[in-house]
C-alpha positions as CSV (number, residue, x, y, z in Angstrom):
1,X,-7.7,40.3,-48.3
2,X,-5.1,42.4,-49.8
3,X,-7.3,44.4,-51.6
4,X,-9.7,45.2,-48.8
5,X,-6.2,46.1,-46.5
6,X,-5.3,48.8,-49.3
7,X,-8.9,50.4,-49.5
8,X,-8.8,50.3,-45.3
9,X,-6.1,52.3,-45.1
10,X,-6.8,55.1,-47.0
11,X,-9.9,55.9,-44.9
12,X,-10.6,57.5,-42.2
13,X,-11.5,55.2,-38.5
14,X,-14.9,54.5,-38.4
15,X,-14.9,52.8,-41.6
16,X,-11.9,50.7,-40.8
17,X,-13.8,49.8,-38.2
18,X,-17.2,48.9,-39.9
19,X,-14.8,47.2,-42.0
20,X,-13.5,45.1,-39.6
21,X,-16.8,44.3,-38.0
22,X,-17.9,43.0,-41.9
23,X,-14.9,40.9,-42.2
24,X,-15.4,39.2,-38.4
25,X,-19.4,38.7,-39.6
26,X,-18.1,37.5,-42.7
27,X,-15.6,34.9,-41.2
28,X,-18.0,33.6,-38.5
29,X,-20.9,32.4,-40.9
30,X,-18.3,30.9,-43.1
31,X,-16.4,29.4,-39.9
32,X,-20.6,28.2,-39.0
33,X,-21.2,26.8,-42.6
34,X,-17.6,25.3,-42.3
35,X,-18.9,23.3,-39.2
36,X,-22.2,22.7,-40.5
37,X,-20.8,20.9,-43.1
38,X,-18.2,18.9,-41.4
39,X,-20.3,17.9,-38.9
40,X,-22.5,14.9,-39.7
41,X,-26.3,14.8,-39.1
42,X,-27.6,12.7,-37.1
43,X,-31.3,11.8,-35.9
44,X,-32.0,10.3,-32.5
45,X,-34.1,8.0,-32.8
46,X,-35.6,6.7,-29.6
47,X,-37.0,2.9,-29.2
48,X,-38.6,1.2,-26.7
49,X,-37.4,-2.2,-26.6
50,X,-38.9,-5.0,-23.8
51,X,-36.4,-6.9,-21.7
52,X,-37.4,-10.3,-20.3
53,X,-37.4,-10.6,-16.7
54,X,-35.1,-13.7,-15.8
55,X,-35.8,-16.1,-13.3
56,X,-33.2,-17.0,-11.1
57,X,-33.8,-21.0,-10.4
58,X,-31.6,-23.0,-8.2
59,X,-30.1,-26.2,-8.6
60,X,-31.1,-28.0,-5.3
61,X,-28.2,-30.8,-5.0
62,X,-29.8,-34.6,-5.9
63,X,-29.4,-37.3,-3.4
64,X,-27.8,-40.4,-5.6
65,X,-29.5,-43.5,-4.6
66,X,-28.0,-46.7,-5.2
67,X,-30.3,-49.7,-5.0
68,X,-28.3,-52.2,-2.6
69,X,-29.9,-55.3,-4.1
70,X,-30.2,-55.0,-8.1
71,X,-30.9,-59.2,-8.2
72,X,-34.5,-60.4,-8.9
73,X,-35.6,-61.8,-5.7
74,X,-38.4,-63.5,-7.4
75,X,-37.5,-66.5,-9.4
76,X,-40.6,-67.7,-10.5
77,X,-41.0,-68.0,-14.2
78,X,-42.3,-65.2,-17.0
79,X,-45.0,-66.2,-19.0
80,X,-46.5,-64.1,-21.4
81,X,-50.0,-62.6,-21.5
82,X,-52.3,-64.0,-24.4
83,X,-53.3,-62.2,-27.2
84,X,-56.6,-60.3,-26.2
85,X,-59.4,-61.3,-28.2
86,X,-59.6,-59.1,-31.3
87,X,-55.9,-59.8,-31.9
88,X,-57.0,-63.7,-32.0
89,X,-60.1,-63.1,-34.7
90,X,-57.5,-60.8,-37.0
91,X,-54.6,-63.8,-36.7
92,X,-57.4,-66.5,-37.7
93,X,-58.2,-64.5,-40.9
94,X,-54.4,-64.2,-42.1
């Protein structure tokens, strides 16, 4: 920068001015490639993605019902069922 300071002022106006106007071109593309490098790329990527509808269900409250007799009322004896008839032929055979 020294060096281009030294030529500049030896000359006349107009080139100090085209001068100037080479160094601001100068340092704004490097200031631009100085950004362009910093800054990351990135690609937007867009995506359709479904979303399940929810249902809203409600809890209706339960009535508890308590049975007001849990005795057997009927005493009569439990006998069991006999075999049905294909289950007698198969115990035969054994």
């Amino acid at each position: 920068m020294n060096a281009i300071r030294s030529e500049i002022e030896r000359v006349d106006d107009e080139t100090k001015w085209a001068a100037l106007e080479l160094m601001l071109n100068t340092s704004s593309s490097v200031v631009a490639l100085a950004k362009k490098m910093a800054k990351p790329e990135t690609k937007t990527v867009t995506r359709t993605v479904a979303v399940p509808k929810t249902e809203i269900v409600t809890q209706q409250p339960q009535q508890q019902t308590t049975p007001k007799d849990t005795e057997r009322k009927d005493f009569t004896p439990i006998r069991p069922q006999p075999p049905l008839p294909n289950q007698q032929d198969d115990r035969e055979k054994r």
